[in-house]
C-alpha atoms as a printed R data frame, in Angstrom:
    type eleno elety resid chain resno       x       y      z
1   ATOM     1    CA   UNK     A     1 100.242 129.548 78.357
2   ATOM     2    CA   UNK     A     2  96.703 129.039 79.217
3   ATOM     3    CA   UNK     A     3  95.599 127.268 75.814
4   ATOM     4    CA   UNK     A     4  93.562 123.999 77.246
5   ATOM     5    CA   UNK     A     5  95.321 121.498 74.448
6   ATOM     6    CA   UNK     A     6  93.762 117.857 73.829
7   ATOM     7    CA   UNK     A     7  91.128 118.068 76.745
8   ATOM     8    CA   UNK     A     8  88.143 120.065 77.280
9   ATOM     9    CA   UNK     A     9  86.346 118.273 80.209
10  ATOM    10    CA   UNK     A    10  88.630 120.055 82.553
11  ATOM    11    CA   UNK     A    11  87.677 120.720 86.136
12  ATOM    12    CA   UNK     A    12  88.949 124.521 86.661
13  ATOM    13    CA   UNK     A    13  90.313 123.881 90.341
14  ATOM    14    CA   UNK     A    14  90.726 120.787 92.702
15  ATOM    15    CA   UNK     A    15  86.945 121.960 93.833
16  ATOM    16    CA   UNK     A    16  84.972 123.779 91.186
17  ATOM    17    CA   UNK     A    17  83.159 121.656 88.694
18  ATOM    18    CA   UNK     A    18  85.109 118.312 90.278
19  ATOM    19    CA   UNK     A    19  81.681 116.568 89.443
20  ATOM    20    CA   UNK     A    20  82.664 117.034 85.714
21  ATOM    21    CA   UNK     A    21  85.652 115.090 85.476
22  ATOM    22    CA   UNK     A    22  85.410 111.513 83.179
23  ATOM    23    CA   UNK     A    23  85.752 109.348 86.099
24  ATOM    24    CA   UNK     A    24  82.556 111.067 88.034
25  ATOM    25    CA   UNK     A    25  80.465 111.584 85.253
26  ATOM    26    CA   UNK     A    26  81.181 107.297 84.589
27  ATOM    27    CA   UNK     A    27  80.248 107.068 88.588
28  ATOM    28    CA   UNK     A    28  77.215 109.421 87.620
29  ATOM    29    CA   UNK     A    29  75.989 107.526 85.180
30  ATOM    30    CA   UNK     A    30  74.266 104.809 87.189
31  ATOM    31    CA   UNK     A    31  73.629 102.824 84.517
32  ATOM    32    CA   UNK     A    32  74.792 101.329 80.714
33  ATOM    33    CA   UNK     A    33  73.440 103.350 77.852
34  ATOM    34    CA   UNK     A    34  74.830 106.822 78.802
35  ATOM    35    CA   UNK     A    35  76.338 108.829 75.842
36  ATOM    36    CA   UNK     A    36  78.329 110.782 78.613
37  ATOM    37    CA   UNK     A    37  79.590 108.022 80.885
38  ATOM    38    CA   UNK     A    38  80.423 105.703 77.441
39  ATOM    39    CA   UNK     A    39  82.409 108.430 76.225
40  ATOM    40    CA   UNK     A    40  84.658 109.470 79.178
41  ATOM    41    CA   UNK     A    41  85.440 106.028 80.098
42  ATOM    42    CA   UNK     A    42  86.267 105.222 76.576
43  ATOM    43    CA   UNK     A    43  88.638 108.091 77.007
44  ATOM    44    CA   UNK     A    44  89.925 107.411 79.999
45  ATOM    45    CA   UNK     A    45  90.717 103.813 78.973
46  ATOM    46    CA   UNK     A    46  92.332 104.762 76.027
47  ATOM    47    CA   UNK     A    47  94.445 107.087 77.794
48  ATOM    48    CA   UNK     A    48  96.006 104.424 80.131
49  ATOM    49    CA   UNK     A    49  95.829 101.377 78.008
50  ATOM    50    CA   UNK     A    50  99.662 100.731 78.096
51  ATOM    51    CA   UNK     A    51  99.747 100.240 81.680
52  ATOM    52    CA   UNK     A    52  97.652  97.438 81.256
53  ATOM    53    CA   UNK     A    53  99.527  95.638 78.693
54  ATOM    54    CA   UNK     A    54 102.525  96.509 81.131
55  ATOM    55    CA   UNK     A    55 101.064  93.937 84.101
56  ATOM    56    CA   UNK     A    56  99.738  91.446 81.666
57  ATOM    57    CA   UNK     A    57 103.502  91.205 79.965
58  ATOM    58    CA   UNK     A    58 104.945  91.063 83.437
59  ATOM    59    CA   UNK     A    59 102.562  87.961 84.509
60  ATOM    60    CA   UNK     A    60 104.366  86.247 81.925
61  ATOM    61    CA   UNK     A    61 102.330  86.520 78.720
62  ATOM    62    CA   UNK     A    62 104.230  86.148 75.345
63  ATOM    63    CA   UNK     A    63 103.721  89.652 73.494
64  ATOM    64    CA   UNK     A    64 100.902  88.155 70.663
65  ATOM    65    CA   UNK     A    65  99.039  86.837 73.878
66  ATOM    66    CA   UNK     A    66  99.361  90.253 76.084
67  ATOM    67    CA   UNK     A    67  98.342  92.749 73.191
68  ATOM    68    CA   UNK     A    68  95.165  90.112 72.290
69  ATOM    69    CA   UNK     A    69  94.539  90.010 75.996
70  ATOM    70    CA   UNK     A    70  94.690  93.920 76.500
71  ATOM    71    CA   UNK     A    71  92.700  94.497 73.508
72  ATOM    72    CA   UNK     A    72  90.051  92.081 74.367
73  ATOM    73    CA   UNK     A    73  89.974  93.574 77.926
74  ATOM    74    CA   UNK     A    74  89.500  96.828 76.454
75  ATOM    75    CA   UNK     A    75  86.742  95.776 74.101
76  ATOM    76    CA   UNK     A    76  85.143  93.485 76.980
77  ATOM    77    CA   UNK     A    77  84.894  96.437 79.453
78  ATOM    78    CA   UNK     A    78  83.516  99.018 77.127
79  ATOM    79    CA   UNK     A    79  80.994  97.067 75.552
80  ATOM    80    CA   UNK     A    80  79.079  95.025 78.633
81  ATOM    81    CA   UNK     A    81  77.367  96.608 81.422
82  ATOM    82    CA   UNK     A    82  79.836  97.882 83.922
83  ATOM    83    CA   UNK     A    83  78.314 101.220 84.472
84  ATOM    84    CA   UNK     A    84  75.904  98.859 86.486
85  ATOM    85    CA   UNK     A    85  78.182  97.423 88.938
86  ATOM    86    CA   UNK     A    86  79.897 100.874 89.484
87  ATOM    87    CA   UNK     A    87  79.544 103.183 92.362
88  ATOM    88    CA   UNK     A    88  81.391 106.184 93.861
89  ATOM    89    CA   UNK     A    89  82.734 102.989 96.163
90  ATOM    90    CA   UNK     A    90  84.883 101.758 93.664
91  ATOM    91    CA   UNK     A    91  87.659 104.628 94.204
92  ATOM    92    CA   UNK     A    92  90.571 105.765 92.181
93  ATOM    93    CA   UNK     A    93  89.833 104.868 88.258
94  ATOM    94    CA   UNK     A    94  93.411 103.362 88.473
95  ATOM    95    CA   UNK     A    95  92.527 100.696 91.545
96  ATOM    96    CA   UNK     A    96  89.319 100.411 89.333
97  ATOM    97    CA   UNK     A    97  90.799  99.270 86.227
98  ATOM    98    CA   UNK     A    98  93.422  96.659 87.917
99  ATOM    99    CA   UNK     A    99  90.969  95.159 89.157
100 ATOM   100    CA   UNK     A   100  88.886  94.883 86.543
101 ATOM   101    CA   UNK     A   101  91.343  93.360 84.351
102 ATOM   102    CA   UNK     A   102  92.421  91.069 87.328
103 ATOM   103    CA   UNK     A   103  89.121  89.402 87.179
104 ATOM   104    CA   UNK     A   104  89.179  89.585 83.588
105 ATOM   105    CA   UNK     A   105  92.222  87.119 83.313
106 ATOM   106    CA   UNK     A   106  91.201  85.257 86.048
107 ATOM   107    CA   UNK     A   107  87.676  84.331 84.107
108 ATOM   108    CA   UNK     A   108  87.597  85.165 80.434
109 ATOM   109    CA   UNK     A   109  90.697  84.134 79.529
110 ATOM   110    CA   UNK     A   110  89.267  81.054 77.386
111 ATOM   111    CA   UNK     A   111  86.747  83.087 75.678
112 ATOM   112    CA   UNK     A   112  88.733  86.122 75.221
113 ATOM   113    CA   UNK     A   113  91.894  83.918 73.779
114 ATOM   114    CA   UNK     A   114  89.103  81.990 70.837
115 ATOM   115    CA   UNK     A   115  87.066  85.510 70.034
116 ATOM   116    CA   UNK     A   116  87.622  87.436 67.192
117 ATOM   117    CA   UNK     A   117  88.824  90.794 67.102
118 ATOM   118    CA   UNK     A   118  86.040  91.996 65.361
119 ATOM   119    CA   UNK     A   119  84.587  94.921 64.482
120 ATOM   120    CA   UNK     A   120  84.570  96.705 68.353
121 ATOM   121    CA   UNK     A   121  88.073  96.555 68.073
122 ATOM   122    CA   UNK     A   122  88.347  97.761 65.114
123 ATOM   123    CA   UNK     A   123  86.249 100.910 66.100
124 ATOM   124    CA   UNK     A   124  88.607 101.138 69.154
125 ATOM   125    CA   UNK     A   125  92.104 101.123 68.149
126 ATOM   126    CA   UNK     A   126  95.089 100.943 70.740
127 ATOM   127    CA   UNK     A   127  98.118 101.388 69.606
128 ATOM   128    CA   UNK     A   128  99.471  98.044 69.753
129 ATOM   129    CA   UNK     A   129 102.238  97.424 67.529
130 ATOM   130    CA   UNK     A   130 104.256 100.277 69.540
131 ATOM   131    CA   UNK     A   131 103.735  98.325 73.054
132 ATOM   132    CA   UNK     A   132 106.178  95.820 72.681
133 ATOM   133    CA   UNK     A   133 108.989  98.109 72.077
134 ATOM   134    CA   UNK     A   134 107.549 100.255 74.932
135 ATOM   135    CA   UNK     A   135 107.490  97.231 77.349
136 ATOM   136    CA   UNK     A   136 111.746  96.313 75.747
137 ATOM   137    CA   UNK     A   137 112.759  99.430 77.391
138 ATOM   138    CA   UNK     A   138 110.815  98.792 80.996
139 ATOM   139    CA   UNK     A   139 113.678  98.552 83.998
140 ATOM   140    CA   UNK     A   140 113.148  94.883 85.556
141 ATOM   141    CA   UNK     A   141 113.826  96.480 89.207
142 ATOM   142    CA   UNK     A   142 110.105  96.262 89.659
143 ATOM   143    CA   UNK     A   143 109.589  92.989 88.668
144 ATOM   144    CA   UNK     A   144 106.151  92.547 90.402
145 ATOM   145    CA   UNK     A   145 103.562  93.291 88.124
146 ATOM   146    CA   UNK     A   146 101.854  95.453 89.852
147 ATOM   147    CA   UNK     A   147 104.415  97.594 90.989
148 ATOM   148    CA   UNK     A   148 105.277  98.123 87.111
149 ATOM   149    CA   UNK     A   149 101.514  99.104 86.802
150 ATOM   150    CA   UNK     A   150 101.497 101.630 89.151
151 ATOM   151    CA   UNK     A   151 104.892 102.941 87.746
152 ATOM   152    CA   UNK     A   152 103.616 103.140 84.018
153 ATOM   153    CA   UNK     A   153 100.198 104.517 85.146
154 ATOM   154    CA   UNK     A   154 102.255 107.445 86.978
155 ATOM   155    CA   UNK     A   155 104.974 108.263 84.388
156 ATOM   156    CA   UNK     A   156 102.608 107.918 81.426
157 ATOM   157    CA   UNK     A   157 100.932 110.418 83.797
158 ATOM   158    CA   UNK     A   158 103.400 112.943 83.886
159 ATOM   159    CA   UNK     A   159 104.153 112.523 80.287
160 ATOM   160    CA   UNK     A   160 100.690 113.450 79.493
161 ATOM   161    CA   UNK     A   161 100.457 116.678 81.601
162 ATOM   162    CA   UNK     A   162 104.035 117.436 79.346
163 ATOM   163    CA   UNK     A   163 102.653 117.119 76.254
164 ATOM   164    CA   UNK     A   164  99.370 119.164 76.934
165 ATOM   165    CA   UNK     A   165 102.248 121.686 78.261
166 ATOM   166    CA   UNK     A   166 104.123 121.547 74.814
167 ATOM   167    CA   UNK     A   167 100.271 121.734 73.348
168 ATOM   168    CA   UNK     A   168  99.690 124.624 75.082
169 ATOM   169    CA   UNK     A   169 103.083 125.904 73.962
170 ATOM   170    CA   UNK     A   170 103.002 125.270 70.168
171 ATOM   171    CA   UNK     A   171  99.459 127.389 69.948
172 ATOM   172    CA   UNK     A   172 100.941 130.787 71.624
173 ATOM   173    CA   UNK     A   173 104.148 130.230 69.040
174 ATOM   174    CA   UNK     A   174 106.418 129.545 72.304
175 ATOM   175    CA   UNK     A   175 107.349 125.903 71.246
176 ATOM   176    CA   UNK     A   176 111.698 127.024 71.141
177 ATOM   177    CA   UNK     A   177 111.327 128.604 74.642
178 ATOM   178    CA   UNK     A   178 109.414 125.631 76.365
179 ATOM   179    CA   UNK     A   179 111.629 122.989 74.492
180 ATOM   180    CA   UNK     A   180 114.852 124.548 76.266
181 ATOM   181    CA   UNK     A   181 113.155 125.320 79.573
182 ATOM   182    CA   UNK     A   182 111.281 122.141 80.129
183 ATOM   183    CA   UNK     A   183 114.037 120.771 81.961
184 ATOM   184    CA   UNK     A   184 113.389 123.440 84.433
185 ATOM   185    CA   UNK     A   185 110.037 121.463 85.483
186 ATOM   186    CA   UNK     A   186 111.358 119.616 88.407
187 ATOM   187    CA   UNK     A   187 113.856 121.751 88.670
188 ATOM   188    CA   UNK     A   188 116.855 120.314 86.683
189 ATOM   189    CA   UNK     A   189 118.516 122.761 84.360
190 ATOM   190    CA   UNK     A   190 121.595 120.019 83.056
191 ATOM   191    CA   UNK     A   191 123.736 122.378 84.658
192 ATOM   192    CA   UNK     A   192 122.980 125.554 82.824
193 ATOM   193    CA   UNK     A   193 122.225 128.843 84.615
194 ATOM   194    CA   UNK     A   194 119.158 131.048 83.826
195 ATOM   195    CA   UNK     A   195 121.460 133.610 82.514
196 ATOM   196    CA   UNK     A   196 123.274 131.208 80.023
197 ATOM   197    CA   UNK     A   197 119.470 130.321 79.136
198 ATOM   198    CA   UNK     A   198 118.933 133.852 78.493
199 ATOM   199    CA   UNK     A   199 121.167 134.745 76.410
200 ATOM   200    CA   UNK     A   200 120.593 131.769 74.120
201 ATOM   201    CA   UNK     A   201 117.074 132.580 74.318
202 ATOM   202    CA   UNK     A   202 117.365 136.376 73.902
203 ATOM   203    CA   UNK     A   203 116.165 137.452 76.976
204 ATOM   204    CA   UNK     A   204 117.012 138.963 80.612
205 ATOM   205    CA   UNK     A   205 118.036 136.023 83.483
206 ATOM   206    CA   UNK     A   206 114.685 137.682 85.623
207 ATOM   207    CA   UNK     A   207 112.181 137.453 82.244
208 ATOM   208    CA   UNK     A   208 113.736 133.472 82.211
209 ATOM   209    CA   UNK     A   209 112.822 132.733 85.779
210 ATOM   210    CA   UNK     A   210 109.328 134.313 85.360
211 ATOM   211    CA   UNK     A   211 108.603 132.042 82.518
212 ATOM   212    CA   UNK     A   212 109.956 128.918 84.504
213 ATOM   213    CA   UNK     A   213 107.869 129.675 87.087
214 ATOM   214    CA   UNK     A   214 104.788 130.096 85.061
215 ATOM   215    CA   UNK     A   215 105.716 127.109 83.241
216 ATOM   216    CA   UNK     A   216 105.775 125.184 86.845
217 ATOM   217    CA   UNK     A   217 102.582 126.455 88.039
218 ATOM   218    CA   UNK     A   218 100.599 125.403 85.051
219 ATOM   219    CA   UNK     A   219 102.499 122.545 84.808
220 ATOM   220    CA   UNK     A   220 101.204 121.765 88.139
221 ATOM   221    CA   UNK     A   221  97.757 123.219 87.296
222 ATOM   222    CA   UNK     A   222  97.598 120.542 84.781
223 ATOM   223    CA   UNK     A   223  98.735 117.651 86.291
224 ATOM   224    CA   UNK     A   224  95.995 118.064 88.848
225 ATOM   225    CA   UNK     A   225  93.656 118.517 86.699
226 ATOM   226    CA   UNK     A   226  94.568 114.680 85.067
227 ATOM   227    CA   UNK     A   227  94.524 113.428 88.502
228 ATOM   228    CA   UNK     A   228  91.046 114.281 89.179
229 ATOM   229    CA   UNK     A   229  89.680 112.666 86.032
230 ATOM   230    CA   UNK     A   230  90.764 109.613 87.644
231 ATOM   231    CA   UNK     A   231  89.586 109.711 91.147
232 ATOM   232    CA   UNK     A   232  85.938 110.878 92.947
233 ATOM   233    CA   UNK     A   233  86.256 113.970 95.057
234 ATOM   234    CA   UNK     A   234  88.687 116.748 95.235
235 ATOM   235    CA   UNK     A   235  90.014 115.367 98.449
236 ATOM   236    CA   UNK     A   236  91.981 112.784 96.566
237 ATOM   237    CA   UNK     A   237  93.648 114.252 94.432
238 ATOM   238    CA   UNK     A   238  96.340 115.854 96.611
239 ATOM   239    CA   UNK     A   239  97.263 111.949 98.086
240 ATOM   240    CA   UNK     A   240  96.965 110.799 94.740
241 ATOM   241    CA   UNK     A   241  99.445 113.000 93.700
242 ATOM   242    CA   UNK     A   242 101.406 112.314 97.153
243 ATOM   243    CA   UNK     A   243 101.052 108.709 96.051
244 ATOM   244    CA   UNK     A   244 102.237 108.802 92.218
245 ATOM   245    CA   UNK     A   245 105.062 110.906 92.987
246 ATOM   246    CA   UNK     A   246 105.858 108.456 95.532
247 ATOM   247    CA   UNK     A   247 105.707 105.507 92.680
248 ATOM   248    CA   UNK     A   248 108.143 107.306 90.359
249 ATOM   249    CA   UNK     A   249 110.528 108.480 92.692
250 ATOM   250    CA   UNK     A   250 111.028 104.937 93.964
């Protein structure tokens, strides 16, 4: 299972090629204009967009007011001149972006609230109209919005790194055998042995555990490999990790 799924801007190990992941090649940039830097930070906000709508429901916004308010912010920080302000300071995309949309609330809120949702939205679709039912099923233990942030940003994390797994799975035609040993991951099973997995699988209890072991080294591959798009040197992305684990586990 070596396919490389939905992303192609992949840095091959927590050091070689690190400068080519989205975040650095934004920090890289220097300045607005850049095919490059518009592109990966258009990616990388659409890939955690939900967190964001996450802390803006949990500071109390009605629904219609947090998916305006998200959009807006989305449209807002892709289309000015933040490339300018940028700099390999700034950190973790994640600190980044709360920020960002901290100030954001804090300022625009009058002119985002009266603006149309014109044609930059339209261009740049999130997928709104599934975040409320999202946000229904959030736990209220972490009722501060920021710890729900960090929470969101680190499971919808981890589900991304599974689905580029099942990606992976569905082009080598191994889709049945990764949807029964996926629970093997983190090392869960439900209770079933890798013999009993075998034999509904049609294969030896030592071919199982090879394959769960491959399947947790690339899944680990991979998960690094989404970590460093969102931070600025190689360094960081084992506390980052450390750190996101950390969140979910809580």
């Amino acid at each position: 299972m070596h396919g490389e799924g939905a992303g192609t801007d992949r840095a091959t190990s927590p050091h070689e090629g690190f400068a080519t992941t989205r975040w650095n090649v934004v920090l890289a940039a220097g300045q607005p204009g850049s095919p490059e830097a518009d592109e990966a930070l258009e990616r990388l906000c659409r890939t955690y967009w939900y967190p964001l709508y996450a802390f803006v429901r949990r500071q109390g916004y009605a629904p219609e007011d947090a998916q305006d308010l998200t959009q807006a912010f989305f449209a807002h920080l892709l289309c000015r001149d933040f490339l300018r302000g940028v700099t390999p300071q700034k950190g973790r995309f994640r600190s980044f972006l709360l920020a960002c949309l901290k100030h954001f609330l804090v300022d625009q809120w009058a002119k985002a609230h009266t603006a149309k949702r014109g044609a930059a939205d339209a261009q740049r679709p999130l997928a709104l109209e599934q975040a409320e039912g999202r946000y229904a099923l959030e736990s209220h233990a972490a009722a501060d919005p920021e710890q729900l942030y960090e929470r969101r940003w680190a499971l919808d994390l981890l589900d991304r790194v599974l689905q580029r797994l099942r990606q992976e799975a569905a082009t080598t035609d191994r889709s049945m055998v990764f949807e029964r040993l996926q629970g093997c991951l983190l090392g869960e099973q439900g209770g079933e042995t890798y013999t009993q997995l075998g034999v509904e699988l049609g294969r030896s209890e030592t071919a199982v555990k090879v394959t769960v072991h491959r399947l947790r080294r690339r899944y680990r591959e991979l998960l690094r490999e989404e970590i460093a798009h969102t931070v600025t040197s190689a360094e960081e992305v084992e506390s980052e990790l450390r750190y996101l684990l950390g969140v979910v586990s809580r």
